[in-house]
C-alpha distance (Angstrom), angle and dihedral (degrees) to the residues before:
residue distance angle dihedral
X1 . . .
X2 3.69 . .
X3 3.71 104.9 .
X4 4.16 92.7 -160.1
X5 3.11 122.9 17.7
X6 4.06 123.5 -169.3
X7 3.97 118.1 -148.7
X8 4.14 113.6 -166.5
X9 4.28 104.7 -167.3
X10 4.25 102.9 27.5
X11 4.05 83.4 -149.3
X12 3.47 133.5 133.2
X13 4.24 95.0 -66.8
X14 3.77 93.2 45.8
X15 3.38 95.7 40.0
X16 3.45 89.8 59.9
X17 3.71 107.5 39.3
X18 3.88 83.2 57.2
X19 4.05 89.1 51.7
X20 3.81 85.6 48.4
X21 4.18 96.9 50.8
X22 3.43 89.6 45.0
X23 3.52 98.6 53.7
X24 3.53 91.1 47.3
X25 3.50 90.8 39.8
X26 3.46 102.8 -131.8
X27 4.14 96.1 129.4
X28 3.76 126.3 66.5
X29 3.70 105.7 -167.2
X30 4.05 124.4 7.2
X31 3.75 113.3 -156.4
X32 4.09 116.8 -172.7
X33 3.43 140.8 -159.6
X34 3.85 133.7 -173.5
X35 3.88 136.9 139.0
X36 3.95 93.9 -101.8
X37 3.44 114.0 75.7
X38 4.04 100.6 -172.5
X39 3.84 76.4 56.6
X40 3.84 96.1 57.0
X41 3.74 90.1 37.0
X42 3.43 89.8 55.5
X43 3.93 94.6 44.5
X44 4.01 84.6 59.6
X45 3.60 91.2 50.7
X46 4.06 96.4 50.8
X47 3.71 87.4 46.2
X48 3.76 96.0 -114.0
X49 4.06 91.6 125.4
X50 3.41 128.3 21.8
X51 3.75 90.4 -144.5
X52 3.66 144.7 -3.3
X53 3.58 136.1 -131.9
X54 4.03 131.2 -142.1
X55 4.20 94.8 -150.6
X56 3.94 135.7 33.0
X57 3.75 87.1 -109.6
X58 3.33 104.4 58.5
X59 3.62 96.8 52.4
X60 3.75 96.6 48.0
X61 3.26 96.1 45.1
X62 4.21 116.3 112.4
X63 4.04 84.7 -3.1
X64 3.53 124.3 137.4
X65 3.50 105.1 -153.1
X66 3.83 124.6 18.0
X67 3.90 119.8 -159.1
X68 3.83 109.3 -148.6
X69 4.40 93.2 -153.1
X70 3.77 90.1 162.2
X71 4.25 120.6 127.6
X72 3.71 104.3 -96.8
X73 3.89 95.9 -105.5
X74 3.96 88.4 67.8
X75 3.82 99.0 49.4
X76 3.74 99.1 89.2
X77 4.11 85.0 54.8
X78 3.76 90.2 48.8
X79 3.46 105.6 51.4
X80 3.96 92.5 44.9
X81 3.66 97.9 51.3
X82 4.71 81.9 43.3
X83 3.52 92.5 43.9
X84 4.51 94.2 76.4
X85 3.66 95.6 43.9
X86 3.81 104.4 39.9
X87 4.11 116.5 108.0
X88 3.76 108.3 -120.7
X89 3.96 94.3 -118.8
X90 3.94 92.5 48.7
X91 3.48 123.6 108.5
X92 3.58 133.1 -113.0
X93 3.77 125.9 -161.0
X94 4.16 140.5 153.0
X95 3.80 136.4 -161.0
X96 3.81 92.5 -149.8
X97 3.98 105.0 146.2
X98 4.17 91.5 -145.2
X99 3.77 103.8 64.9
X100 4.09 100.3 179.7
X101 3.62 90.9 70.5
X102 3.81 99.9 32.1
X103 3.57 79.0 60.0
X104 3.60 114.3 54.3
X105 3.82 88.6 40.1
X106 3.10 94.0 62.6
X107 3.83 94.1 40.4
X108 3.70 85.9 55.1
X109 3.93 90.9 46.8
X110 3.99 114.8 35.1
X111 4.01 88.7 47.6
X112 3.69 98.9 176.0
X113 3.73 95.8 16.0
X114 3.69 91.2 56.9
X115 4.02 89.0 99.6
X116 3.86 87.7 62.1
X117 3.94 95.2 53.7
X118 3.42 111.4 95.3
X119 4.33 112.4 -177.9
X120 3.72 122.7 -125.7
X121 3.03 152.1 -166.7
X122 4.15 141.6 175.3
X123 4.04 119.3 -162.2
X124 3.61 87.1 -144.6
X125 3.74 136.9 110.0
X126 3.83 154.3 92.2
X127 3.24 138.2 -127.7
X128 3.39 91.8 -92.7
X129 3.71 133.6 104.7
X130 3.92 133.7 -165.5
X131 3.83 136.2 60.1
X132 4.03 87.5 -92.1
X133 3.82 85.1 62.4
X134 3.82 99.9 59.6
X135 3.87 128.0 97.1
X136 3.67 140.0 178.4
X137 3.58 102.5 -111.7
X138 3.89 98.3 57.4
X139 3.58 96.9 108.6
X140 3.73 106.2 34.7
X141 3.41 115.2 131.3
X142 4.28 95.2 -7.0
X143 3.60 130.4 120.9
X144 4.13 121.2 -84.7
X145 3.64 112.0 -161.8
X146 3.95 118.2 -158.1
X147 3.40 121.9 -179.0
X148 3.92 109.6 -172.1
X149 3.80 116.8 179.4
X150 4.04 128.6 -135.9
X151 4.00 90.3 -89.2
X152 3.46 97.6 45.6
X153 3.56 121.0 115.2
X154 3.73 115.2 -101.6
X155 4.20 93.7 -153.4
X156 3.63 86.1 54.7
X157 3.32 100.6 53.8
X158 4.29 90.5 43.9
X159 3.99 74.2 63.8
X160 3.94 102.4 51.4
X161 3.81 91.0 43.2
X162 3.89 96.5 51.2
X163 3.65 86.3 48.6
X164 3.74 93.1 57.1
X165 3.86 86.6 46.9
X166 3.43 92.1 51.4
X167 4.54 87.3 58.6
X168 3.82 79.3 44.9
X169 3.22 97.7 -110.7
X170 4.06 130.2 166.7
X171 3.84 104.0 -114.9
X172 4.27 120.2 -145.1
X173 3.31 130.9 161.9
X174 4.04 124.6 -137.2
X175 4.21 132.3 171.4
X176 3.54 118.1 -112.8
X177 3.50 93.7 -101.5
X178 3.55 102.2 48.7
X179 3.59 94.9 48.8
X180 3.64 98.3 62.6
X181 3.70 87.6 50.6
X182 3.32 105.9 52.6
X183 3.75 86.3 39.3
X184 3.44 96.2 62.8
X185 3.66 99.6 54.9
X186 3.87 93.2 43.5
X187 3.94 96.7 44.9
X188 3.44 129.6 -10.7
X189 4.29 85.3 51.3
X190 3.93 89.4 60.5
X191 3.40 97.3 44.6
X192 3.93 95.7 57.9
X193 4.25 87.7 47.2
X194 3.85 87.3 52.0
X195 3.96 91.7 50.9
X196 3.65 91.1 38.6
X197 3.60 94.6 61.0
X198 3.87 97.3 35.3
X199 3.72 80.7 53.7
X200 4.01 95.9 46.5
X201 3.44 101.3 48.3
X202 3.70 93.9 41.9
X203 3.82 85.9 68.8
X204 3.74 93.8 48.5
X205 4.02 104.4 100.4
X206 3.99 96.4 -126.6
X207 3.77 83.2 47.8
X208 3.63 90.2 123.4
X209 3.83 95.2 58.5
X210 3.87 89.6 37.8
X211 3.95 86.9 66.3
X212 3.92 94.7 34.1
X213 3.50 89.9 63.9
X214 4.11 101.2 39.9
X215 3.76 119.9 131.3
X216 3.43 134.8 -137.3
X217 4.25 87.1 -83.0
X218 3.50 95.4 54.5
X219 3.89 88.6 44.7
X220 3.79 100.7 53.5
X221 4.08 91.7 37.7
X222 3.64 94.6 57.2
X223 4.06 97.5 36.6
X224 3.75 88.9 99.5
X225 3.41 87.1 59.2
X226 4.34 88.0 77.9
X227 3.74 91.4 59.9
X228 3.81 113.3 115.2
X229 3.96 105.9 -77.0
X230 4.35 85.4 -160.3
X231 3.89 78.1 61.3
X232 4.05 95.7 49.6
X233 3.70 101.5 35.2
X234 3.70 80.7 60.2
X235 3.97 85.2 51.6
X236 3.61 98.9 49.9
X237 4.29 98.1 50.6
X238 4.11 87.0 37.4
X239 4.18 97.3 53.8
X240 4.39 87.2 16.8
X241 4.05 97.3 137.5
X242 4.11 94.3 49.4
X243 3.82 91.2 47.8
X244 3.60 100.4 40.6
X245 3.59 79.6 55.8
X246 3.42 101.0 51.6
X247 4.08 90.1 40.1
X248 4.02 79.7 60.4
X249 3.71 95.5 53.3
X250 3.73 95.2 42.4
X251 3.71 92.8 46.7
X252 4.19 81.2 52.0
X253 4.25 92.3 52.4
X254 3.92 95.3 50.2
X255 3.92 95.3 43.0
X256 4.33 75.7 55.2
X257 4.07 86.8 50.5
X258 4.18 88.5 44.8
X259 3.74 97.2 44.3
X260 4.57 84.2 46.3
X261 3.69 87.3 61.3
X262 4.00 99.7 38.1
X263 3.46 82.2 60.0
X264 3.89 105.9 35.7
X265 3.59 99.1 -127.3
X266 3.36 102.8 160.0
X267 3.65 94.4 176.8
X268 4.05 94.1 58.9
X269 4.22 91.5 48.9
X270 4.18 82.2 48.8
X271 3.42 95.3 50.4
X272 3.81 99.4 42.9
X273 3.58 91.5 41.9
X274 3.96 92.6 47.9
X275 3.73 92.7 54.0
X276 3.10 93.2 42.0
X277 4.01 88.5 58.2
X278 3.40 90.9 45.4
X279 4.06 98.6 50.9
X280 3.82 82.2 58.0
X281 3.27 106.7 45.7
X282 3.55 98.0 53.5
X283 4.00 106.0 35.0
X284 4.06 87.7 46.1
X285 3.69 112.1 6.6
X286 3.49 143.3 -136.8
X287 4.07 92.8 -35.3
């Protein structure tokens, strides 16, 4: 039970995970701070927090955990203006989805602190944004990744993990390093083809009937494409030398597809698109 719990960035992921402990009740009071104060007002209103605060240091103060739900350009900020008015037993924790430079800002920042820190992440979301958009369910049954380092404290970590549990999440545990690589294949690389095609065929000049006449394929590719861009610019310079490398690669596979159908070779598209089928099929399924 975390008797008062501290959310920094009332959007869509702390929105939720406050839902989520509250349904399970495993929080007593949830106290929120962001920039946007309709947003917070709002937040009160829906029932997500019981109350709001107007600086960093009121809402951290006398908490037990603090959620750091910011965009990744902002953390630095955050966890300097937290690190003065934090107890020395709370808990500090953030949902940021690059953890190498989550980390060493807040190694730089917390000082002392930095053994109570434990880095986060849920592989959950829409493509929504906002405290209206959050709802209890959003973590049930998806993965949590924590990635604690060799200083961090093991008690607070027991705390972050049975807090996921509590949203019913799926706990694993990653290093640093590997995170941000695997993450940038399974996420942050979609993301940037979905806004790279919005973005291309938006400039074509029958763009208009292009998108009047998507499918459902089209649709559901490019829905990522609606997620806050503040959110993924922050992505792409936080995690830049894994993506840029997997850009490169993927840039590599589809001049492969283009040079297929120059040539008609219908026996290179089958085979690329057959094991490409099959890789699917059988390391997610039919879904």
């Amino acid at each position: 039970m975390i008797d008062r719990l501290a959310i920094i960035g009332v959007g869509l992921i702390g929105s939720s995970l406050s839902l989520a402990l509250k349904q399970a009740a495993a929080v007593g009071q949830v106290v929120g701070y962001g920039r946007n104060r309709q947003n917070l007002e709002k937040g009160v209103e829906l029932g997500v927090i019981d109350r709001y605060a107007t600086t960093i240091a009121d809402c951290v103060s006398d908490a037990d955990v603090i959620v750091v739900a910011v965009p990744l350009g902002a953390m630095r900020q955050v966890f300097g203006e937290l690190k003065s008015s934090v107890r020395l037993d709370a808990v500090i924790t953030d949902v940021g989805s690059a953890k190498g430079s989550v980390v060493s800002q807040a190694r730089a920042e917390l000082g002392d602190l930095f053994a109570r820190f434990v880095p986060g992440h849920p592989i959950a979301g829409t493509e929504k944004s906002g405290v209206e958009a959050g709802f209890a369910s959003l973590y049930q049954s998806r993965r949590v990744i924590l990635t604690p380092l060799q200083q961090t404290a093991a008690d607070a970590v027991e705390v972050v993990d049975q807090m996921w549990q509590h949203c019913g999440a799926i706990m694993e545990y990653l290093s640093v390093e590997h995170h941000d690589k695997v993450l940038a294949a399974t996420s942050h690389l979609p993301h940037m083809l979905a806004y790279a095609l919005v973005h291309h065929l938006s400039s074509l000049n029958d763009h208009e009937e292009i998108f009047r006449y998507a499918a459902g394929g089209f649709r559901d590719f490019t829905r990522i494409a609606s997620s806050d861009p503040v959110m993924w610019r922050d992505v792409c310079l936080a995690n830049g030398d894994a993506l840029v490398l997997l850009i490169e690669q993927y840039q590599q596979e589809l001049e492969r597809i283009a040079a297929a159908i120059r040539d008609g070779d219908a026996d290179e598209l089958l085979k690329l698109f057959g094991r490409a089928k099959s890789e699917r099929d059988s390391l997610i399924g039919n879904c």
